[in-house]
C-alpha beads as a LAMMPS data file, in Angstrom:
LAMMPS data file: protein, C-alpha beads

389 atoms
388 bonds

1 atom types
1 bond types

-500.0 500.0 xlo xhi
-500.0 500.0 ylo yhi
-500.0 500.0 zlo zhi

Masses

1 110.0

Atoms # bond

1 1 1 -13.070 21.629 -23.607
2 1 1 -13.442 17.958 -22.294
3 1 1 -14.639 15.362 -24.608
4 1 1 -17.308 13.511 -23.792
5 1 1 -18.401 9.791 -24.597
6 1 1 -22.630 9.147 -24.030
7 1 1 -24.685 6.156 -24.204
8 1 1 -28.578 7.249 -24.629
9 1 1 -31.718 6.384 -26.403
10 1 1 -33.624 8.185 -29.167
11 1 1 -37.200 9.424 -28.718
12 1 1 -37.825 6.342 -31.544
13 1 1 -35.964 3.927 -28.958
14 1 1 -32.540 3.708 -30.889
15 1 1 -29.663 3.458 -29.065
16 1 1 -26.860 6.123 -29.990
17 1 1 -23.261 6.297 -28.800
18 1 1 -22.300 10.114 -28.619
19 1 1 -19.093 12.301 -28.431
20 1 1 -19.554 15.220 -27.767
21 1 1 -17.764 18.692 -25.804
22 1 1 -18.896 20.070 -23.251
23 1 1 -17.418 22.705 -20.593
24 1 1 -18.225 20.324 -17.734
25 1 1 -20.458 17.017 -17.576
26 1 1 -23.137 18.499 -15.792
27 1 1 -23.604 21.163 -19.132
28 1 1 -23.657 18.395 -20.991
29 1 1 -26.485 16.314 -19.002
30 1 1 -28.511 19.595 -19.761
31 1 1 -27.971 19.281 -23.075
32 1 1 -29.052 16.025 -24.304
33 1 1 -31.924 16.614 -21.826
34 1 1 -32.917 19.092 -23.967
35 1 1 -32.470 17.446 -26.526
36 1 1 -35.303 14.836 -25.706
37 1 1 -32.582 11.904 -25.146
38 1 1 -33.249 8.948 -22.206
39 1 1 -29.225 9.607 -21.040
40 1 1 -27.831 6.122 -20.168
41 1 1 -24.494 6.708 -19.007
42 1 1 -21.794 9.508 -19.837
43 1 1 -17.964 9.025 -19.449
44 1 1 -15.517 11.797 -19.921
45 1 1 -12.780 10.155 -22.425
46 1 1 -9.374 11.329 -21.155
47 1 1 -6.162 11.744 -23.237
48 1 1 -3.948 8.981 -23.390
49 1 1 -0.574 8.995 -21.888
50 1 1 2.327 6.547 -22.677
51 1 1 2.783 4.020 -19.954
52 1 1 4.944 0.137 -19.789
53 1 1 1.451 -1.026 -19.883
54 1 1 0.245 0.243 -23.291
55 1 1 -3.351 2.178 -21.416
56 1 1 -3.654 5.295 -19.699
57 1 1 -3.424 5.310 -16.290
58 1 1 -4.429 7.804 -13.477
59 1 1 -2.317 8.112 -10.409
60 1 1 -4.223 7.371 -6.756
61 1 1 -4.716 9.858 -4.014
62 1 1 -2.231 9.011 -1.429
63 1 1 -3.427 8.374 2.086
64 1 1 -3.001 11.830 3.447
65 1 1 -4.902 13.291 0.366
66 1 1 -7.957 10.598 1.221
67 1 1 -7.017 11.256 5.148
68 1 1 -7.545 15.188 4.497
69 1 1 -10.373 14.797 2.137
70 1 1 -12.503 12.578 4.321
71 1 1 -11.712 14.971 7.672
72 1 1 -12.409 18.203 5.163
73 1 1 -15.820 17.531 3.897
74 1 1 -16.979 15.387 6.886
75 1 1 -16.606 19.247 9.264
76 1 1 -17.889 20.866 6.457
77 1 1 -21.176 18.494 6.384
78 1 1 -21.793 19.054 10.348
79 1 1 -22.380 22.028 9.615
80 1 1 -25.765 21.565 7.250
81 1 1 -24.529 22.423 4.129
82 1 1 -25.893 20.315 0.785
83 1 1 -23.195 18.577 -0.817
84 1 1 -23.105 20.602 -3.773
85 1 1 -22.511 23.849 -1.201
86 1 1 -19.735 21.727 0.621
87 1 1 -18.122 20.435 -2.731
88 1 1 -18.077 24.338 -3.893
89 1 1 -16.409 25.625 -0.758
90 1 1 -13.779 22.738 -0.657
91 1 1 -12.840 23.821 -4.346
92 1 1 -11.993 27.558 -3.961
93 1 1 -10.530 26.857 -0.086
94 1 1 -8.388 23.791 -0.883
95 1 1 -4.251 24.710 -0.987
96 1 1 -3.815 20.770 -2.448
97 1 1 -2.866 20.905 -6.257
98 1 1 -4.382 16.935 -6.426
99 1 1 -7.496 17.733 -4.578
100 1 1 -8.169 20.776 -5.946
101 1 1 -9.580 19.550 -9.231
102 1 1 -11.151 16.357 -7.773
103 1 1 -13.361 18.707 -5.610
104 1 1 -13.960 20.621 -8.881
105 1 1 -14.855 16.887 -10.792
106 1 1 -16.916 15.379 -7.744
107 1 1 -19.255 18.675 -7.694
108 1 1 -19.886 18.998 -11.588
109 1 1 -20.705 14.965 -10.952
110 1 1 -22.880 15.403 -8.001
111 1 1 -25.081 17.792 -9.348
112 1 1 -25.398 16.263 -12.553
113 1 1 -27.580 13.610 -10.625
114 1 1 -25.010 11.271 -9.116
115 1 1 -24.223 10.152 -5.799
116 1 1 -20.585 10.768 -3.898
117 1 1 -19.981 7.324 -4.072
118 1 1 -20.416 7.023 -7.421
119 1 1 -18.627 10.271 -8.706
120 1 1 -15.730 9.113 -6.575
121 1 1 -15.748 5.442 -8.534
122 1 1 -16.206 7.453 -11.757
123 1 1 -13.078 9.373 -10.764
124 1 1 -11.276 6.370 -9.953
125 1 1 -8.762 7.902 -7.313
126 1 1 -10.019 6.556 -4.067
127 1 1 -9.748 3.170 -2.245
128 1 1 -12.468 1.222 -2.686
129 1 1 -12.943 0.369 1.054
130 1 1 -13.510 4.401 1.072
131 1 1 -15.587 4.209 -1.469
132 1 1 -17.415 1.678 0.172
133 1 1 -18.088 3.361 3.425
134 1 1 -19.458 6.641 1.078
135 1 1 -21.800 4.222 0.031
136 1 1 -23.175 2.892 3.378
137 1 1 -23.015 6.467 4.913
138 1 1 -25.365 7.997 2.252
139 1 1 -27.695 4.755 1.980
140 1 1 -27.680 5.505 6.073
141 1 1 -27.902 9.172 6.219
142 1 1 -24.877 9.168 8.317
143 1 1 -22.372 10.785 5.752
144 1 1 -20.660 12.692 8.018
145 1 1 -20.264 10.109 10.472
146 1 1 -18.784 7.751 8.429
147 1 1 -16.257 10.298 7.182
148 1 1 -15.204 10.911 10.298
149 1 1 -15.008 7.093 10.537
150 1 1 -13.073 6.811 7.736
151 1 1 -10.471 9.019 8.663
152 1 1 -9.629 7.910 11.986
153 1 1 -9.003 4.426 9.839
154 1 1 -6.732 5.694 7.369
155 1 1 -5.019 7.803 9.886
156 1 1 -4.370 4.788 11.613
157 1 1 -3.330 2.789 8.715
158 1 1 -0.791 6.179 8.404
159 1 1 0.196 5.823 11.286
160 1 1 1.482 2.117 11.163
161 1 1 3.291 2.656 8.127
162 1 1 5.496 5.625 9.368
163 1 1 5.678 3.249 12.649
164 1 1 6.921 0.183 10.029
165 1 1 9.068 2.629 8.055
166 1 1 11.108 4.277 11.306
167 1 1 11.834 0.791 12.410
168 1 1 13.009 -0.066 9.171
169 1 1 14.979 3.107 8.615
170 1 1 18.267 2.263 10.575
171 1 1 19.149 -1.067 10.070
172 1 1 18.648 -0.612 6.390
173 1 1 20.566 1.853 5.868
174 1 1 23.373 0.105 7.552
175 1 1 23.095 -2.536 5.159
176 1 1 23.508 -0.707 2.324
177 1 1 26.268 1.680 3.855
178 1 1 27.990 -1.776 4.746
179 1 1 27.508 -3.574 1.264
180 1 1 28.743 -0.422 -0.482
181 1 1 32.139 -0.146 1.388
182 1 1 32.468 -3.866 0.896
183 1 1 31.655 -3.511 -2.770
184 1 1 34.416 -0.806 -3.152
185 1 1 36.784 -2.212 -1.343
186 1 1 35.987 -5.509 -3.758
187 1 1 36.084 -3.320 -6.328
188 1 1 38.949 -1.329 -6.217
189 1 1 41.102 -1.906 -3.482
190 1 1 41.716 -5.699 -3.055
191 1 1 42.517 -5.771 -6.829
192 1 1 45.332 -3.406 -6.951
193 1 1 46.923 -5.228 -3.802
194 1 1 46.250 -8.473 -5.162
195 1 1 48.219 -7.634 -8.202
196 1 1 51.422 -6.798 -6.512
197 1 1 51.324 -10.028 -4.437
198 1 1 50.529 -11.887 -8.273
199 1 1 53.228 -10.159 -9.811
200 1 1 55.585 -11.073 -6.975
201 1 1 55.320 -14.775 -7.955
202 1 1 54.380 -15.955 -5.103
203 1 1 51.884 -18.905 -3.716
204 1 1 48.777 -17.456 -2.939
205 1 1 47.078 -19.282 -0.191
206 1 1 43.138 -20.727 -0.593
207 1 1 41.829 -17.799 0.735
208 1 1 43.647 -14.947 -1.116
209 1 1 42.629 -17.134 -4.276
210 1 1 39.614 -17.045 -3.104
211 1 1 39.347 -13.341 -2.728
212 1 1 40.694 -12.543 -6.312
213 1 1 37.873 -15.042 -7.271
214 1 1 35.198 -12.817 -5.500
215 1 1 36.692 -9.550 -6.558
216 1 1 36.751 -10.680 -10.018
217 1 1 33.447 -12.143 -9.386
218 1 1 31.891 -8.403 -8.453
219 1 1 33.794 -6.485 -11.204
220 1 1 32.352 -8.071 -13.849
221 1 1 28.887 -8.831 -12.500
222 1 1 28.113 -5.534 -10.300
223 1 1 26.233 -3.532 -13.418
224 1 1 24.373 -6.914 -14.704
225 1 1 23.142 -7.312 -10.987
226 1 1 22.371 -4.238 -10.392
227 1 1 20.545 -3.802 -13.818
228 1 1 18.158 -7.174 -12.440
229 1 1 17.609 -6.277 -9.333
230 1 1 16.324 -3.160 -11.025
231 1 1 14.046 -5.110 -13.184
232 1 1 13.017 -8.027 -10.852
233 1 1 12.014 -4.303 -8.303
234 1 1 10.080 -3.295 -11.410
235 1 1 8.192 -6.159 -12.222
236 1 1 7.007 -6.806 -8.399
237 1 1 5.705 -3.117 -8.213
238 1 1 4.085 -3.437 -11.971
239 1 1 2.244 -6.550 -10.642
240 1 1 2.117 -5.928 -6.936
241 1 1 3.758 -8.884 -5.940
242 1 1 5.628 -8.599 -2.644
243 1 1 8.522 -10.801 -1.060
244 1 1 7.591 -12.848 2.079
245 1 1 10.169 -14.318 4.480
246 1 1 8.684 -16.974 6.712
247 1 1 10.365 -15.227 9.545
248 1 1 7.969 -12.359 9.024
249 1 1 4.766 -14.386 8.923
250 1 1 3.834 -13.980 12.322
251 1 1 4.449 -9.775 11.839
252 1 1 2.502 -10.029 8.765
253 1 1 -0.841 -11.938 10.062
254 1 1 -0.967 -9.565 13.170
255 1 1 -0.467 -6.530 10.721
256 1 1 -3.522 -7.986 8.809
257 1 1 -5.619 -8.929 11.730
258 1 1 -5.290 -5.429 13.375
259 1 1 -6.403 -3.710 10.008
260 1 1 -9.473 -5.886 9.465
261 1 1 -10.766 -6.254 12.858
262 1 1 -10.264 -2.516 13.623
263 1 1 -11.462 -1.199 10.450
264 1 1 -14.724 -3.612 11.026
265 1 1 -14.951 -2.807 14.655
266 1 1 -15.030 0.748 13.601
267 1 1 -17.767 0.035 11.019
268 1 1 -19.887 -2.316 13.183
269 1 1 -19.889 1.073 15.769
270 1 1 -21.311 3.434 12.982
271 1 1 -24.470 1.022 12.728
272 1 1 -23.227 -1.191 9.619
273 1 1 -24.164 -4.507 9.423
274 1 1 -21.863 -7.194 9.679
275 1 1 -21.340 -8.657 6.226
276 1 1 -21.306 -4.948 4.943
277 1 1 -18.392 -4.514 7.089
278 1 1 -16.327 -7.077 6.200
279 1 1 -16.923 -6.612 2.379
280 1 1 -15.656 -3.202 2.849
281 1 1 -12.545 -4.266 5.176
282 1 1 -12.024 -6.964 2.692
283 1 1 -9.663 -4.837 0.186
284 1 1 -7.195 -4.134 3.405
285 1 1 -7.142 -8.037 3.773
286 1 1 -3.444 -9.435 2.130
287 1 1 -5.344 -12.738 1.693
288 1 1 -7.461 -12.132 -0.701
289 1 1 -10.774 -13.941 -0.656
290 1 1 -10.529 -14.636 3.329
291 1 1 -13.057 -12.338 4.357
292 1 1 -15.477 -13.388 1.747
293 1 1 -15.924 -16.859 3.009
294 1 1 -16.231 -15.944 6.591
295 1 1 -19.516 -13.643 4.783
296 1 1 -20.852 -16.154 3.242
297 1 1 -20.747 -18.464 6.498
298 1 1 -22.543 -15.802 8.349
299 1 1 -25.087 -15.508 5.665
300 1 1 -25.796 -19.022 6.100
301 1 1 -26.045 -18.386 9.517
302 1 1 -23.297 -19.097 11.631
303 1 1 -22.228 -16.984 14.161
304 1 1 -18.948 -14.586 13.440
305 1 1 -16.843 -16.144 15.817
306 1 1 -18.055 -19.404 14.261
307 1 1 -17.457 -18.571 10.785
308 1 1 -13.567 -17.354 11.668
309 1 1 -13.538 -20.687 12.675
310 1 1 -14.714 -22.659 10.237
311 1 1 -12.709 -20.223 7.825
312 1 1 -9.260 -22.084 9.020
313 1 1 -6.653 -19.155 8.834
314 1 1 -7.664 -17.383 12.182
315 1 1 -5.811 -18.230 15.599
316 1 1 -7.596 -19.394 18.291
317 1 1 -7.130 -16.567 20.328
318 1 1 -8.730 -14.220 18.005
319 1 1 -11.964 -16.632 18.099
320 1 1 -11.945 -16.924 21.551
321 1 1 -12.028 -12.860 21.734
322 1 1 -14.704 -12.432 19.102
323 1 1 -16.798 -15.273 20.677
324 1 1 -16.458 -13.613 24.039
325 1 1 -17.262 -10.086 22.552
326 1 1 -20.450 -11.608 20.847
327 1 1 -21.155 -13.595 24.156
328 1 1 -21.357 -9.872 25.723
329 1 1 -23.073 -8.060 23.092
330 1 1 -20.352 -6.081 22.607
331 1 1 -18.838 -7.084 19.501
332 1 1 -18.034 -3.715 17.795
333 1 1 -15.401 -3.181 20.609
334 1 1 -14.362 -6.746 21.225
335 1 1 -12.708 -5.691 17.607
336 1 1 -11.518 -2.558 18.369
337 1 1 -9.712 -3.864 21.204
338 1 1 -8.642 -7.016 19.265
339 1 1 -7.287 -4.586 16.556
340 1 1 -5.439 -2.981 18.678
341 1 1 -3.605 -5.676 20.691
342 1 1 -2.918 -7.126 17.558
343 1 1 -1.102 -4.264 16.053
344 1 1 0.543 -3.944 19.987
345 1 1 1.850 -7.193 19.533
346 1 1 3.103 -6.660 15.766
347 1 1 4.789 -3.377 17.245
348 1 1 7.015 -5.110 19.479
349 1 1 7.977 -8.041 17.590
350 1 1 9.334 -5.365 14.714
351 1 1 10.688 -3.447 17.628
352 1 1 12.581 -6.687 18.210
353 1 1 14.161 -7.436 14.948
354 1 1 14.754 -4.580 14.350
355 1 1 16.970 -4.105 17.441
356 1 1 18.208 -7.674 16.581
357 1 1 18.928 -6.221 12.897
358 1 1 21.600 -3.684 13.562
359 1 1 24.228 -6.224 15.796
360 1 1 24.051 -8.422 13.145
361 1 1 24.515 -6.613 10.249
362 1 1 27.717 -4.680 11.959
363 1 1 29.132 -8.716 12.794
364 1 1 28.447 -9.727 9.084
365 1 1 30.038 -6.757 8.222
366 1 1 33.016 -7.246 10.246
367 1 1 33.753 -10.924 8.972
368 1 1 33.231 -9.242 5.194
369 1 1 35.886 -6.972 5.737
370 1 1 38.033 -9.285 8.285
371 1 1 38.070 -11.661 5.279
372 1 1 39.640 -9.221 3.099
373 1 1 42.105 -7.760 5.412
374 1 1 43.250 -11.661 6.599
375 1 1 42.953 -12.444 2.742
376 1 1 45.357 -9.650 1.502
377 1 1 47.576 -9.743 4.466
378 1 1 48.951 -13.232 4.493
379 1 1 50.965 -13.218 0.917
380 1 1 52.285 -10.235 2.287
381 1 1 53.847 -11.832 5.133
382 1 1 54.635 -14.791 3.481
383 1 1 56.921 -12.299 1.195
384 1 1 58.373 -10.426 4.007
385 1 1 59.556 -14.118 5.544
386 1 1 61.335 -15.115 2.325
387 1 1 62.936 -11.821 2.127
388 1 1 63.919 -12.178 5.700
389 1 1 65.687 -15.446 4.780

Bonds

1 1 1 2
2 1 2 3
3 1 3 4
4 1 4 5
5 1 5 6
6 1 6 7
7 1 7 8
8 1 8 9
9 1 9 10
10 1 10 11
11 1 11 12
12 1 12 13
13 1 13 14
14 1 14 15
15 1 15 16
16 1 16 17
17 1 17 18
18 1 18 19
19 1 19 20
20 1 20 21
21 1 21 22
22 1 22 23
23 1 23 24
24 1 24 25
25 1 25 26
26 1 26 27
27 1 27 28
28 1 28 29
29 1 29 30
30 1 30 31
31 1 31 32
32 1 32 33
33 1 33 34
34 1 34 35
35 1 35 36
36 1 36 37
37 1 37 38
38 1 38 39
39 1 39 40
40 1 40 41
41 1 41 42
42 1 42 43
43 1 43 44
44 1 44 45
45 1 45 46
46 1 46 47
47 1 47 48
48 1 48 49
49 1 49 50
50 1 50 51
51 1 51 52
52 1 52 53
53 1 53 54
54 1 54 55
55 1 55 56
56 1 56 57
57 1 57 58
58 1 58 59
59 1 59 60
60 1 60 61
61 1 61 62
62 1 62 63
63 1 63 64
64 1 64 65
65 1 65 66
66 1 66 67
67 1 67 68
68 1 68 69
69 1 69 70
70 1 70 71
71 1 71 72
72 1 72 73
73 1 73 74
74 1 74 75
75 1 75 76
76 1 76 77
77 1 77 78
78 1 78 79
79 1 79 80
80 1 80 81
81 1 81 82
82 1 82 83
83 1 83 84
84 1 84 85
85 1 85 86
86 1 86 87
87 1 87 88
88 1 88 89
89 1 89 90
90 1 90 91
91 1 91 92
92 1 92 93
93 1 93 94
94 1 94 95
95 1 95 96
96 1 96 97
97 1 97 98
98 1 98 99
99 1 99 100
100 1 100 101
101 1 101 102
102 1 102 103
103 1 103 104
104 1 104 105
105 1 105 106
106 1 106 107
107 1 107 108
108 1 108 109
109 1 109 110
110 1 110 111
111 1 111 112
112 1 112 113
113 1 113 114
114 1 114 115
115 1 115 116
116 1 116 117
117 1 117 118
118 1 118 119
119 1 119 120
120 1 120 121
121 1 121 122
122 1 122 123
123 1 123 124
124 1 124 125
125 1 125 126
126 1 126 127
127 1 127 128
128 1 128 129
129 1 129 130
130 1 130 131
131 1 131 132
132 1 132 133
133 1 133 134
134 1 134 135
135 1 135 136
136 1 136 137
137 1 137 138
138 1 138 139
139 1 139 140
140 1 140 141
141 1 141 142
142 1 142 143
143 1 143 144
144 1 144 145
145 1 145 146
146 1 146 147
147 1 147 148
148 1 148 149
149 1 149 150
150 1 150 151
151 1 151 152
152 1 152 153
153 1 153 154
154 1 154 155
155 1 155 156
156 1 156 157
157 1 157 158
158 1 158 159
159 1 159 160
160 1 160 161
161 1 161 162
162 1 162 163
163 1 163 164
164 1 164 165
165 1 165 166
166 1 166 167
167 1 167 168
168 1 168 169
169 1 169 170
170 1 170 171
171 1 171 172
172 1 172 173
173 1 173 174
174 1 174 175
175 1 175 176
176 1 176 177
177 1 177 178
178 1 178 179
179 1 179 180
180 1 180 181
181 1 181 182
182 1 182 183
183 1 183 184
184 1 184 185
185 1 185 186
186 1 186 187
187 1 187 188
188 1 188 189
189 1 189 190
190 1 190 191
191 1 191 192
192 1 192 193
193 1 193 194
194 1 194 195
195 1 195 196
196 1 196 197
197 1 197 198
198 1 198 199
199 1 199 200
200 1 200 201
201 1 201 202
202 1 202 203
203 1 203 204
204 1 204 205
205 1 205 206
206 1 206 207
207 1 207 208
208 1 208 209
209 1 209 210
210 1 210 211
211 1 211 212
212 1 212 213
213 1 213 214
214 1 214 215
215 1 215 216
216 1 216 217
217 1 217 218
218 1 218 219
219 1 219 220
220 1 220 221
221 1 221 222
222 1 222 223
223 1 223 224
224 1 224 225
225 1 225 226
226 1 226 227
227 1 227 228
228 1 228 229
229 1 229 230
230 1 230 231
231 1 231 232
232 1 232 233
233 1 233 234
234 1 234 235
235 1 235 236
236 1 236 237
237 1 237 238
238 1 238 239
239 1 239 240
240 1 240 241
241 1 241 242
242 1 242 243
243 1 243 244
244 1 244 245
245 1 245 246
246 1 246 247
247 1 247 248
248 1 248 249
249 1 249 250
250 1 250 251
251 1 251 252
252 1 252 253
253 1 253 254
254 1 254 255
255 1 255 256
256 1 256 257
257 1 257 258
258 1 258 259
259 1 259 260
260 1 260 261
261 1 261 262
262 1 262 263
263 1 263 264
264 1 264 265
265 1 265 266
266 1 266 267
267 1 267 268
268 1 268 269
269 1 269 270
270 1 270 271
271 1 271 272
272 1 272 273
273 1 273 274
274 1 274 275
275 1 275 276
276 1 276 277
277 1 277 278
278 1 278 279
279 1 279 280
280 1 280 281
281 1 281 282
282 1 282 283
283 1 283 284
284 1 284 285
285 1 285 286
286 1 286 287
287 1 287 288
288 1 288 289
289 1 289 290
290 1 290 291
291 1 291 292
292 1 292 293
293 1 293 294
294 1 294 295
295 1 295 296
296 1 296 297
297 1 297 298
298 1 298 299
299 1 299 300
300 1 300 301
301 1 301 302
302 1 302 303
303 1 303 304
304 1 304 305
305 1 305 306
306 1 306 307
307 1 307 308
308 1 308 309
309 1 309 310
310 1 310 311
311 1 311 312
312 1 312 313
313 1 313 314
314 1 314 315
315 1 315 316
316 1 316 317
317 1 317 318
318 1 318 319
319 1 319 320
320 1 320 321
321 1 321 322
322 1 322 323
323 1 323 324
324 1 324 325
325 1 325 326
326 1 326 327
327 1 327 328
328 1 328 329
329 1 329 330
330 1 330 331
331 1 331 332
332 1 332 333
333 1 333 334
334 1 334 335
335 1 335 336
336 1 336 337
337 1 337 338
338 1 338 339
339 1 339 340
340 1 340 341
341 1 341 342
342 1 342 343
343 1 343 344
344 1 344 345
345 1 345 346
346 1 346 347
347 1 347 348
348 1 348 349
349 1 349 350
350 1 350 351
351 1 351 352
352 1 352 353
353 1 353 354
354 1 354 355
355 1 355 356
356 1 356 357
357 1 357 358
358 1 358 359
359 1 359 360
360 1 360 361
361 1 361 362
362 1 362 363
363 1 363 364
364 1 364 365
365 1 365 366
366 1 366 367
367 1 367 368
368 1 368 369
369 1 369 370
370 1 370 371
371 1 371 372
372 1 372 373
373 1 373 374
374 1 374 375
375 1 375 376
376 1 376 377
377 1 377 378
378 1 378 379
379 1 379 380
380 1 380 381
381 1 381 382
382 1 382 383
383 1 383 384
384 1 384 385
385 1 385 386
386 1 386 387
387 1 387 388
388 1 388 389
């Protein structure tokens, strides 16, 4: 059975940690009630497991899981079952093997006394935008809603990866295809030729020297590099550091802008207020802390449009939208829209490079292996012409 860790008071007013097992949290809720205890909180203790970073560590629910869980229970709410009752029914109909016992976890939670929200921080496998929107929806008795809400968003945000990914796809796998023939070739071929035109005596001209250099160059270095580029790959994914080319900045602020002003566009419609809505958008935001001061400018009252502004890292155009939107009352899809154009706009500019992407790496391929061919080629007619002679 599942170990349990509880804080509580005595009937005396001592405070006791416990550890106790129980078949499921909520048993064990009845049991210190019972048992005349004040319960102050109760955390299941998991077993460890060996990670690089020395702590146990529970893997996320990928998008589609939180994409099918929000879409799941928000039909099953419509149609006027408790939350307990829709929890239950999720459990036994659920085909997912990583849902399954999360439905199982966030029932035993709920009706131990706890809200969704905060069985699904307990849990600790959800976004904490999600998370966030639970929250407002069951402060706002529009669960169900905001579900629905919710997984339009992250449907979206699916969406623009796959989008980001297929335009990707092609002219990266050219690259590597390209580097790997160039590596062999490097590797294997230019060395064996090389050594007959060495062994010849010959003068090797600058660029055949050159060539031996390189090949040499990649023999001996090819396992270190690879073995650093292995552990640089690591290290960024350990500590979620990501690399940014300037030439991508203008891709990478539209990609921003259309996830925080359509995921707060979204939440202004369901009846959120507006600082609510950005503090949930704020963990899609790459600059962290952005959103926050634009809050606390509106808190001090300053209109949004006027806070974006005074925040420093928005374009004009985007303030000029928002300020038109709030000139309207129509705000909520002022964003929308603004989301959207932005992400058209980020579309078409990866669209670009990536068509851009593929000539070039084929011509950089072509000098690469031009180089070699010129490189290997001229010893060997300098040592037909002397035979000639």
């Amino acid at each position: 059975m599942p170990l349990y860790k509880a804080e509580v008071y005595t009937l005396a007013g001592e405070k006791k940690q416990l550890r106790k097992e129980a078949a499921s949290e909520n048993d064990l809720l009845r049991e210190l009630g019972e048992a005349k205890y004040v319960i102050i909180s109760v955390k299941e203790e998991k077993p460890r497991t060996w990670s690089f970073a020395g702590r146990s560590r529970r893997k996320n629910l990928t998008l589609e899981e939180q994409y099918l869980f929000c879409t799941t229970l928000s039909s099953f709410m419509r149609s006027g079952l408790s939350m307990t009752e829709v929890l239950r029914l999720l459990q036994k109909q659920t085909r997912d093997k990583n849902l399954k016992p999360i439905y199982t976890q966030l029932r035993e939670s709920v009706e131990g006394g706890r809200s969704l929200a905060g069985s699904m921080t307990a849990l600790g496998v959800f976004r904490p935008s999600l998370v966030g929107m639970v929250e407002s929806g069951e402060r706002s008795a529009s669960l169900a809603e905001i579900l629905e809400k919710a997984g339009e968003l992250i449907q979206n945000e699916i969406s623009l990866r796959r989008k980001i990914q297929s335009s990707l796809t092609y002219p990266v796998l050219m690259l590597i295809v390209g580097l790997g023939v160039v590596v062999f070739l490097l590797s294997f071929v230019v060395p064996r030729l090389t050594a007959l035109v060495v062994e010849s005596g010959a003068e090797l001209p600058f660029i055949t020297e050159m060539l031996i250099f390189v090949s040499n160059a990649v023999r001996v270095g090819f396992l270190p590099f690879i073995a650093v580029v292995a552990i640089v790959v690591f290290w960024m994914r350990r500590s979620n550091k990501k690399i940014n080319l300037p030439m991508f900045k203008d891709i990478r602020d539209n990609l921003a802008f259309a996830l925080i002003f359509s995921q707060s566009g979204t939440l202004l419609r369901a009846g959120i207020p507006l600082v609510q809505a950005l503090k949930l958008t704020e963990p899609l935001d790459p600059v962290k802390g952005r959103l926050s001061v634009v809050s606390e400018h509106i808190r001090q009252g300053y209109r949004f449009s006027q806070a974006l502004e005074k925040e420093g890292s928005f374009p004009e155009e985007i303030v000029t939208i928002i300020r038109v939107g709030e000139s309207g009352s129509n705000l909520p899809d002022a964003a929308v829209r603004l989301g959207a154009s932005c992400w058209e706009y980020a579309q078409s500019s990866m669209q670009k490079w990536a068509t851009l992407a593929e000539p070039l790496i084929i011509l950089v391929m072509g000098v690469l292996v031009g180089f070699v061919v010129v490189a290997v080629l001229l010893p060997i007619f300098d040592l037909s012409s002397l035979a000639g002679r």
